[in-house]
N, C-alpha and C positions, 0 to 999 in steps of 0.2 A: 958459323958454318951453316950455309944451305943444305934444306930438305935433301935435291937431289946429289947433292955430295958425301950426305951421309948415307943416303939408299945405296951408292957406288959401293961406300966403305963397307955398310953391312955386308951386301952380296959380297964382294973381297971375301969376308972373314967369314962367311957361312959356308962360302965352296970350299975356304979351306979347313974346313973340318970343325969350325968352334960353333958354343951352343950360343942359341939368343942370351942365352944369361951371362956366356963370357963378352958377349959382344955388347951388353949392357954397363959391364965393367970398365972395357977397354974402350968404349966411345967418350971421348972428353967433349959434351954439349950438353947444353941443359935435358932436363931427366923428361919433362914435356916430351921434346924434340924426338928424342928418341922413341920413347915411349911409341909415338904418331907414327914415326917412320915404321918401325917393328909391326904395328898393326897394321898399317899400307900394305909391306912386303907379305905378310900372312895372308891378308885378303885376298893379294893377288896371285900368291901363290895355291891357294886353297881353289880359287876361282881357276886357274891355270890345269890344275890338276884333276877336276872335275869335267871340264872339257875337254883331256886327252882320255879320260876312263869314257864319256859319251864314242867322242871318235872310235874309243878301241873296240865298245861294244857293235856301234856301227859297222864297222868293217869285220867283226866276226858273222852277226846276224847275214852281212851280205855273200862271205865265203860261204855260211850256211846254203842261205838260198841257191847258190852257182854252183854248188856238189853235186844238186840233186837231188838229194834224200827227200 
Protein backbone atom coordinates (compact mmCIF):
# COMPACT_ATOMS: atom_id res chain seq x y z
CA UNK A 1 0.00 0.00 0.00
CA UNK A 2 1.20 3.42 -1.23
CA UNK A 3 1.82 6.65 1.16
CA UNK A 4 -0.85 8.38 -0.92
CA UNK A 5 -3.40 5.60 -0.76
CA UNK A 6 -3.34 5.33 2.68
CA UNK A 7 -3.53 9.46 3.05
CA UNK A 8 -6.97 8.79 0.77
CA UNK A 9 -8.01 6.07 3.50
CA UNK A 10 -7.14 8.18 6.51
CA UNK A 11 -8.93 11.34 5.28
CA UNK A 12 -12.02 8.76 4.33
CA UNK A 13 -12.08 7.61 8.06
CA UNK A 14 -11.37 10.99 9.77
CA UNK A 15 -14.33 12.94 7.95
CA UNK A 16 -16.29 10.17 8.90
CA UNK A 17 -16.09 10.72 12.41
CA UNK A 18 -13.23 8.03 13.67
CA UNK A 19 -10.21 9.05 15.89
CA UNK A 20 -6.41 8.70 14.54
CA UNK A 21 -6.29 5.99 17.14
CA UNK A 22 -9.18 3.88 15.49
CA UNK A 23 -7.65 4.68 12.19
CA UNK A 24 -4.43 3.15 13.64
CA UNK A 25 -6.31 0.03 14.36
CA UNK A 26 -8.23 -0.27 11.18
CA UNK A 27 -5.38 0.53 8.67
CA UNK A 28 -3.72 -3.00 7.79
CA UNK A 29 0.03 -1.48 6.64
CA UNK A 30 3.13 -1.64 8.37
CA UNK A 31 2.89 0.44 11.81
CA UNK A 32 6.15 2.85 10.05
CA UNK A 33 3.74 3.60 7.32
CA UNK A 34 1.31 4.74 9.06
CA UNK A 35 2.66 6.10 11.75
CA UNK A 36 4.43 8.78 8.68
CA UNK A 37 1.31 9.28 7.07
CA UNK A 38 -0.71 10.35 10.42
CA UNK A 39 2.19 12.82 11.14
CA UNK A 40 2.05 14.27 7.29
CA UNK A 41 -1.78 14.63 7.73
CA UNK A 42 -1.37 16.56 11.21
CA UNK A 43 1.25 18.76 9.82
CA UNK A 44 -0.67 19.69 7.14
CA UNK A 45 -3.59 20.03 8.81
CA UNK A 46 -1.99 22.07 11.73
CA UNK A 47 -0.17 24.09 8.93
CA UNK A 48 -3.69 24.40 7.06
CA UNK A 49 -5.42 25.69 10.06
CA UNK A 50 -3.04 28.18 11.05
CA UNK A 51 -3.35 29.87 7.82
CA UNK A 52 -7.21 30.18 7.77
CA UNK A 53 -6.91 31.79 11.55
CA UNK A 54 -4.10 34.42 9.76
CA UNK A 55 -6.73 35.02 6.85
CA UNK A 56 -9.59 35.31 9.45
CA UNK A 57 -7.75 37.71 11.39
CA UNK A 58 -6.79 39.66 8.27
CA UNK A 59 -10.08 40.23 7.09
CA UNK A 60 -11.33 41.22 10.46
CA UNK A 61 -8.48 43.81 11.18
CA UNK A 62 -9.58 45.10 7.54
CA UNK A 63 -13.50 45.18 8.27
CA UNK A 64 -12.08 47.12 11.26
CA UNK A 65 -10.14 49.60 9.36
CA UNK A 66 -13.42 50.13 6.59
CA UNK A 67 -16.08 50.93 9.63
CA UNK A 68 -14.35 53.78 10.49
CA UNK A 69 -13.88 53.75 13.97
Amino acid sequence: MDKLHLRGQLTQLLNRGYTIEDVRHMITAPKSLVDQVIAEYMHDSDSNQQHLSTQHNQAKYAMHLGSGR
